[in-house]
C-alpha positions in Angstrom: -2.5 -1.6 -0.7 -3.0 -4.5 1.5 -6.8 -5.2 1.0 -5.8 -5.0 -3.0 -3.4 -8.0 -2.5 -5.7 -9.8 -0.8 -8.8 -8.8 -2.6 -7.8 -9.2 -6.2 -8.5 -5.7 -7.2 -6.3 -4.2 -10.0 -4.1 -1.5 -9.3 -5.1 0.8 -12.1 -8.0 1.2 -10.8 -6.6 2.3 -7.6 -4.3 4.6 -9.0 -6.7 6.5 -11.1 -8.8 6.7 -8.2 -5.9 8.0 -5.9 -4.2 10.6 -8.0 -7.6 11.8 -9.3 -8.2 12.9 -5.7 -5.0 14.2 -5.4 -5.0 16.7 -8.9 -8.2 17.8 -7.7 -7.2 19.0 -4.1 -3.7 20.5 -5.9 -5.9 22.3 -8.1 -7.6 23.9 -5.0 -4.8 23.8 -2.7 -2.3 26.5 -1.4 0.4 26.6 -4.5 2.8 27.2 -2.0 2.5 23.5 -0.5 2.6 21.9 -3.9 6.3 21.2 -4.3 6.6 20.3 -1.0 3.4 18.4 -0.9 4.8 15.9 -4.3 8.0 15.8 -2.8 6.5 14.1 0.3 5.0 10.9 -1.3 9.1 10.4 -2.9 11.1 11.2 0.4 8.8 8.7 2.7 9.8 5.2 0.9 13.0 5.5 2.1 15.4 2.7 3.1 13.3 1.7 6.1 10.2 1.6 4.4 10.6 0.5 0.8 12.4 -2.8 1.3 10.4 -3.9 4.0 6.6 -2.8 2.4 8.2 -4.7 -0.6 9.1 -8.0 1.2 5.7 -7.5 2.8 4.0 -7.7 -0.6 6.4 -10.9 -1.9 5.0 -12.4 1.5 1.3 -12.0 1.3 0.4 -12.5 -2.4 2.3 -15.4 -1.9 -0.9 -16.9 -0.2 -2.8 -16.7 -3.4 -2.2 -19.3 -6.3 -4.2 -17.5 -9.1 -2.6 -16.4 -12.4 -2.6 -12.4 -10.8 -0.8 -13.1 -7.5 2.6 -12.5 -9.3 1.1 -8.7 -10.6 -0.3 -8.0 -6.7 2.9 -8.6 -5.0 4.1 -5.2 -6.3 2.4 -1.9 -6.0 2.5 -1.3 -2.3 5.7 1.1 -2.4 3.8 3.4 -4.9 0.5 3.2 -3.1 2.0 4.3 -0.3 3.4 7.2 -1.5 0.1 8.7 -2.7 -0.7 9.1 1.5 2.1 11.7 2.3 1.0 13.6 -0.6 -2.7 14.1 0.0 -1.8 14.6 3.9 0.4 17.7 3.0 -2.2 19.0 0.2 -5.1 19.1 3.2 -2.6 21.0 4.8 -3.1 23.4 2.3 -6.2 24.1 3.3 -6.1 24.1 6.9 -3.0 26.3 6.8 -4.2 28.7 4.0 -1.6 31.9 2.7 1.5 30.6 5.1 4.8 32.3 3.8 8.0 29.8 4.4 11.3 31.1 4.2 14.2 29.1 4.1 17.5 30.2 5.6 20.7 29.8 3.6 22.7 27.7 5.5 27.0 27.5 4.9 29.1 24.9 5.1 30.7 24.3 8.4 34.8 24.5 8.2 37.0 22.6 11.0 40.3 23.5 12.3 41.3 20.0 12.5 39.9 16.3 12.6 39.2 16.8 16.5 36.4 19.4 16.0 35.3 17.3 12.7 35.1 14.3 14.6 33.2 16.2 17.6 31.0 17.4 15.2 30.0 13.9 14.4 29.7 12.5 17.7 26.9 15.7 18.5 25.1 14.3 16.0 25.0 10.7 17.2 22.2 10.6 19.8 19.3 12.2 18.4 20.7 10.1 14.9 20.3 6.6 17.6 17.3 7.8 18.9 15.6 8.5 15.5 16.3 5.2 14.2 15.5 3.4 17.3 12.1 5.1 17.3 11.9 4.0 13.2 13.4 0.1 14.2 11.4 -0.4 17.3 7.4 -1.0 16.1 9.0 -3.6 13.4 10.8 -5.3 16.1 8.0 -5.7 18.7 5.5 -6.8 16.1 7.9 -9.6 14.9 8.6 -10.7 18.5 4.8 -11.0 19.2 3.9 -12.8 15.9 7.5 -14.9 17.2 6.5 -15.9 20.1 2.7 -16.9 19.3 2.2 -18.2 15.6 5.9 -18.1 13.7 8.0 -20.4 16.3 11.3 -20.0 13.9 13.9 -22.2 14.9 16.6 -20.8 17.3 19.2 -20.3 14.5 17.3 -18.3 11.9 15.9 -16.2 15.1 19.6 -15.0 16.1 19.9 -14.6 12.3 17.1 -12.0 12.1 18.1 -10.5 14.9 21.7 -10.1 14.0 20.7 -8.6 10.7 18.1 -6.0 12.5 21.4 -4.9 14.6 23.4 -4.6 11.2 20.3 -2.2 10.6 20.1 -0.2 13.0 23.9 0.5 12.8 24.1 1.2 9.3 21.0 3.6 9.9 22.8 5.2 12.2 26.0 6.0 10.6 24.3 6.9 6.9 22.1 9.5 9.0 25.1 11.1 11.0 27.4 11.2 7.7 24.2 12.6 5.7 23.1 15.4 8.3 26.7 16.6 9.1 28.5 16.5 5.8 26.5 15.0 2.6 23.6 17.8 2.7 25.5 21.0 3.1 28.2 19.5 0.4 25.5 19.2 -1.9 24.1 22.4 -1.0 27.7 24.0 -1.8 27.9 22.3 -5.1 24.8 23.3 -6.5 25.8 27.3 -5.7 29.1 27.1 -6.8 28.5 25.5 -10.0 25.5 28.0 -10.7 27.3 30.8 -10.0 30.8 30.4 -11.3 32.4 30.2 -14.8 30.8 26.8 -15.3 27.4 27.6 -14.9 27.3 26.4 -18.4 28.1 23.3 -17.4 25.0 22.7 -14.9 22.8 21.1 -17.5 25.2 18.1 -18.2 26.8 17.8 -14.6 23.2 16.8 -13.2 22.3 14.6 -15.7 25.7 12.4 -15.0 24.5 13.1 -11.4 21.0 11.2 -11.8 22.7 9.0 -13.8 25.1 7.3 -11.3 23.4 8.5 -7.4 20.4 6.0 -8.6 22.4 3.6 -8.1 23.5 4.0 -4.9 19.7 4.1 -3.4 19.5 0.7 -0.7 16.2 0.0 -1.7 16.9 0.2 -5.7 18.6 -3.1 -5.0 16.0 -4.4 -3.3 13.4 -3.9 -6.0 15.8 -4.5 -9.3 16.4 -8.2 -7.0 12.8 -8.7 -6.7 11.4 -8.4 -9.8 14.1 -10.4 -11.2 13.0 -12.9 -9.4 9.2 -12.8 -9.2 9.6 -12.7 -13.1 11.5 -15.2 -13.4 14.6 -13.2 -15.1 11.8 -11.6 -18.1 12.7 -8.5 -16.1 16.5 -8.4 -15.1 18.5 -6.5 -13.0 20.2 -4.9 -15.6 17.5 -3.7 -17.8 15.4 -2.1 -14.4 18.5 -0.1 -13.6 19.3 1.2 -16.8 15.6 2.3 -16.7 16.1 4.1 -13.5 19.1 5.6 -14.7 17.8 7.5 -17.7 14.4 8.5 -15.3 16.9 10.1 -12.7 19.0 11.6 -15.3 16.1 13.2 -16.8 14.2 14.4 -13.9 17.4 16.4 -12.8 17.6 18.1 -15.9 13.9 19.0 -15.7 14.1 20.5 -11.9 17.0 22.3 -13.6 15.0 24.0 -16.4 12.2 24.6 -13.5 14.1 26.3 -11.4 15.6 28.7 -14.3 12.7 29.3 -16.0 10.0 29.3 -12.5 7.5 27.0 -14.6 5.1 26.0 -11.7 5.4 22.2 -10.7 2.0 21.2 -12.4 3.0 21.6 -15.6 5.4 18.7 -14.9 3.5 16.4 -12.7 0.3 16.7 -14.3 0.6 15.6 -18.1 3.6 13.1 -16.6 1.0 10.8 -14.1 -1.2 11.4 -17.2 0.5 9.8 -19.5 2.3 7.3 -16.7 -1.8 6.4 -16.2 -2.5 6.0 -19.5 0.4 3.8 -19.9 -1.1 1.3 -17.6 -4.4 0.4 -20.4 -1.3 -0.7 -22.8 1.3 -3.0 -20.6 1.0 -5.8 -18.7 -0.4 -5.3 -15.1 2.8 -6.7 -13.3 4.9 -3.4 -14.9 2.6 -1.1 -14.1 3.0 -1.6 -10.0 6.8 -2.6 -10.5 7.3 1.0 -12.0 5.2 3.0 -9.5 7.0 1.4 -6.6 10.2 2.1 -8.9 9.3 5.7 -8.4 8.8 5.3 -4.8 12.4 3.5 -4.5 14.5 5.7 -6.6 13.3 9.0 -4.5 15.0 7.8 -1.7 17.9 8.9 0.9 20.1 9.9 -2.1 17.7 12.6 -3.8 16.3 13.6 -0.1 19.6 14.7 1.5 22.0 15.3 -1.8 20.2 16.2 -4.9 17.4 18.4 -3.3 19.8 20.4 -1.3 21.7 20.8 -4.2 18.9 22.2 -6.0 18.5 24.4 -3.2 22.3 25.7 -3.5 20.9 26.9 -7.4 18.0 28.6 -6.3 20.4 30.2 -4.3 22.7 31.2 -6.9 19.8 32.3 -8.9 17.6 33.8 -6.6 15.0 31.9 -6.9 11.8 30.9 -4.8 13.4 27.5 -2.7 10.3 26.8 -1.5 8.2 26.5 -4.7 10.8 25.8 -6.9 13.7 24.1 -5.3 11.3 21.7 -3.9 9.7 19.4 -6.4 13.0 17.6 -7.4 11.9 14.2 -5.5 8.7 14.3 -7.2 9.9 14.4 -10.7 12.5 11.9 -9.4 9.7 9.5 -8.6 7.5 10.3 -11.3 9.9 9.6 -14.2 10.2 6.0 -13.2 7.1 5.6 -13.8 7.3 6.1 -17.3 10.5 4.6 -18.4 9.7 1.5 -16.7 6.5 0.7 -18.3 7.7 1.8 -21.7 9.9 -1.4 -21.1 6.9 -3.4 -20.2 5.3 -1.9 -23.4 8.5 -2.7 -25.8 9.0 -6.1 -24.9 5.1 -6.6 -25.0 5.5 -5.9 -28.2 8.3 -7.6 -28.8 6.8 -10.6 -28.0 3.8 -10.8 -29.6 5.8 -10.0 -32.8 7.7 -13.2 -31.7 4.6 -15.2 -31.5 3.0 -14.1 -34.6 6.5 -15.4 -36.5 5.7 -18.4 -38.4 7.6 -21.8 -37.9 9.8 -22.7 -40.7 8.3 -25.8 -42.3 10.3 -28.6 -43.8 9.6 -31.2 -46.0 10.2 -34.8 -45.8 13.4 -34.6 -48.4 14.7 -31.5 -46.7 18.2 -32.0 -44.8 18.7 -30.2 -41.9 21.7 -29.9 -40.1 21.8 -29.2 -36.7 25.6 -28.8 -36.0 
């Protein structure tokens, strides 16, 4: 992702390249590991990763003054996430015929706030640890580049600083809340609601839910704030979120009709990168890698830890096979994006070439024209 910046090689050629690769070894790998394998390249741009791989990119094209640097500082996040997913497809090979079996787990119930809280609090070290682990490589590179080439000034030093501290905090505390309450509530939902007088109901309750949890995603912020302005407001907040909004809606309702009906996951993911791929011959370069890292960013903390257990809790309720078919929400959480984004890119393409080909009114010399 980095050479491409700095190399002046278009991304569609990369991606074509990279998810040719990866259809073929899914077509020869384990179809156990498939769900699981897709889900990978969504669930590793998390909030640690995405905002900082998409700062780096902002950074490093910013060295270039060509007419492409603009297009090149995108793209990382959704390179990136091809990695995890051709990692877990070798597995497939290596690890041939492997049966997984996933234990229904309950949600825990507390006498009072003194065992909730101590519940919390067991959770807290390996939670500090993790993140530390996660934080620490970041830090010591930017103390080393600090201390030998960057030389900021004292105040914008404590500054960085300060914020990596706000961090690792915030880390923290999102983790502990996620693993000892958000999960199994999610997990709970999605087998009550599947297996109670509402089931009816499941369709339309997960679409609001993709709807709204998109926007609470840390890195979606990040991006939407970006590109508005890298593009100088052509692409604003607004418009990006509403686009991520409908992909996240939709994708839920898919992994819904998946999980009822057991259609294997490559009859979703296979004609969608198609057509997200084809896509990127009609728009403008700079939408393509602002919607595949727009997949990478909206398959975050919120669809790893609430909406996949939840589809989880309806395989449950229906009996179904978590590991093939629960699994494979992310993926179709970060594949969607792909495609509603650059159908933007393609409508206000269009838009504005219709603008263009307008003609000027032309007035004559004995024409008035009024202007107020």
């Amino acid at each position: 992702a980095m050479l491409r910046i700095l190399l002046g090689v278009k991304i569609r050629y990369l991606l074509i390249g990279s998810y040719l690769l990866v259809f073929v070894l899914a077509f020869f790998s384990d179809p156990k590991y498939l769900s699981v394998a897709f889900d990978a390249g969504g669930v590793t741009t998390g909030p640690m990763t995405a905002p900082f791989i998409i700062s780096l990119g902002v950074g490093v094209s910013s060295i270039r003054s060509d007419k492409n640097a603009e297009a090149d500082s995108f793209g990382l996040v959704g390179l990136c996430s091809i990695g995890p997913i051709l990692a877990v497809l070798l597995l497939g090979f290596i690890y041939p015929g492997k049966e997984g079996k996933i234990a229904a787990s309950t949600v825990a119930s507390y006498a009072n706030t003194v065992e909730m809280s101590k519940s919390y609090l067991r959770s807290l070290p390996s939670q500090m640890e993790e993140v530390a682990l996660a934080l620490l490589p970041v830090m010591l590179i930017f103390l080393v580049f600090q201390f030998f080439s960057l030389k900021i000034r004292f105040l914008r030093f404590i500054r960085i600083l300060v914020g990596m501290c706000f961090t690792y905090v915030g880390l923290v505390v999102f983790l502990v809340g996620v693993n000892v309450g958000f999960s199994p509530i999610g997990m709970m939902l999605g087998r009550k609601i599947a297996e109670g007088e509402v089931s009816f109901w499941l369709i339309p309750i997960v679409a609001l839910m993709g709807w709204f949890l998109v926007a609470a995603e840390p890195a979606v912020h990040t991006l939407t704030e970006q590109v508005e302005e890298i593009s100088a407001g052509a692409v604003s907040t607004k418009t990006m979120k509403l686009a991520l909004s409908v992909a996240v809606s939709l994708s839920m309702v898919l992994s819904m009709v998946r999980i009822q009906t057991g259609i294997p996951i490559l009859y979703f993911v296979f004609p969608g990168y198609l057509f997200a791929l084809v896509l990127t011959f009609f728009v403008p370069p700079v939408f393509t890698a602002i919607a595949f890292d727009a997949g990478g960013v909206a398959s975050g903390p919120m669809a790893a830890t609430f909406m996949l257990p939840f589809a989880m809790g309806v395989c449950m309720a229906k009996g179904a096979n978590l590991l093939t078919e629960a699994f494979g929400l992310v993926s179709l959480v970060a594949m969607l994006p792909l495609i509603t984004v650059q159908l933007v890119g393609l409508f206000s393409q269009i838009k504005k070439k219709r603008g263009q080909a307008a003609p000027e009114k032309v007035y004559k010399d004995t024409d008035i024209i009024e202007l107020f």
